[in-house]
N, C-alpha and C positions, 0 to 999 in steps of 0.2 A: 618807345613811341607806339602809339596807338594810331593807323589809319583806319580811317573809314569812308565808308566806296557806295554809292548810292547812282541808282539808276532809272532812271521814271520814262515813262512812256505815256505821254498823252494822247488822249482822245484824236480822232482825227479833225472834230470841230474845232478844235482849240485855234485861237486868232493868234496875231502877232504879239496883240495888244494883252493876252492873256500869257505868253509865254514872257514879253518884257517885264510884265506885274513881279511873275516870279521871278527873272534874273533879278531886278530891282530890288526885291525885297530879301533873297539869299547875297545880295552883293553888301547892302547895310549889314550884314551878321557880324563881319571880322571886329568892325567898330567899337559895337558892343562886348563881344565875348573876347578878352583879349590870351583866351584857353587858347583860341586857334592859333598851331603854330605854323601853320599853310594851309590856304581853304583857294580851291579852284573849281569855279562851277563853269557850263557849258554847254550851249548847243548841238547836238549831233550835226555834224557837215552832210549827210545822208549820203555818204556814198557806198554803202553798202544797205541793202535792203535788210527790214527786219529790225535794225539797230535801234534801241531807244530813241527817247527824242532828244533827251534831256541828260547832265553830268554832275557828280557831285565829287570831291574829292575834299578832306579836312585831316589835318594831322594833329595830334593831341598829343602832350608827354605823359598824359595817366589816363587811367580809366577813368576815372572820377574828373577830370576838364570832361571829358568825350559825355560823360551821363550829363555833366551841366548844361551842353549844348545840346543836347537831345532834348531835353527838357527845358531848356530856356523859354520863357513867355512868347516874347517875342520872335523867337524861332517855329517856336508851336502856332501863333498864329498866321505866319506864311503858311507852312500847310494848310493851315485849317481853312484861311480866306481864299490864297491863290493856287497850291498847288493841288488841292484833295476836289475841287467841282474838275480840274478836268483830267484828271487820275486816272489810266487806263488801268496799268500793272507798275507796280514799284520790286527790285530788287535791292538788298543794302548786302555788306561785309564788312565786318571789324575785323584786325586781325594787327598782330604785334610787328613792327621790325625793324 
């Protein structure tokens, strides 16, 4: 199994209305790609300072599900439309287990 771990931190402008866009539009993914074999995204609760804003969490059984969903269209355009205007720093990890 392949996870992968994604961490974004938004801008400090960023609205409610822009953070729902994204939930919204990473919550339709499982639908479509049915590679995911557990996808959990998420708000940071903010109780610790510092902490991103934002969570992403997806399980794949291969590399190659995990590249399809990277590359998915419609995956690639939630970033492109709602998560990359309010983009501070992103962290990702893949890793096996």
């Amino acid at each position: 199994m392949i996870r992968h771990i994604v961490l974004l931190t938004f801008v400090d402008t960023a609205t409610d209305a822009q953070l729902r866009a994204v939930e919204d539009g990473l919550s339709a993914l499982p639908a479509r790609l049915p590679q995911l074999q557990a996808y959990v995204i998420g708000r940071d609760l903010g109780l610790n300072d510092d902490n991103a804003t934002f969570a992403v969490t997806a399980d794949f059984a291969t590399v190659d599900d995990y590249v399809n969903y990277r590359d998915d269209p419609e995956h690639r355009r939630v970033i492109r439309e709602h998560i990359a205007p309010i983009l501070a720093s992103r962290t990702a990890a893949q890793y096996e287990f």
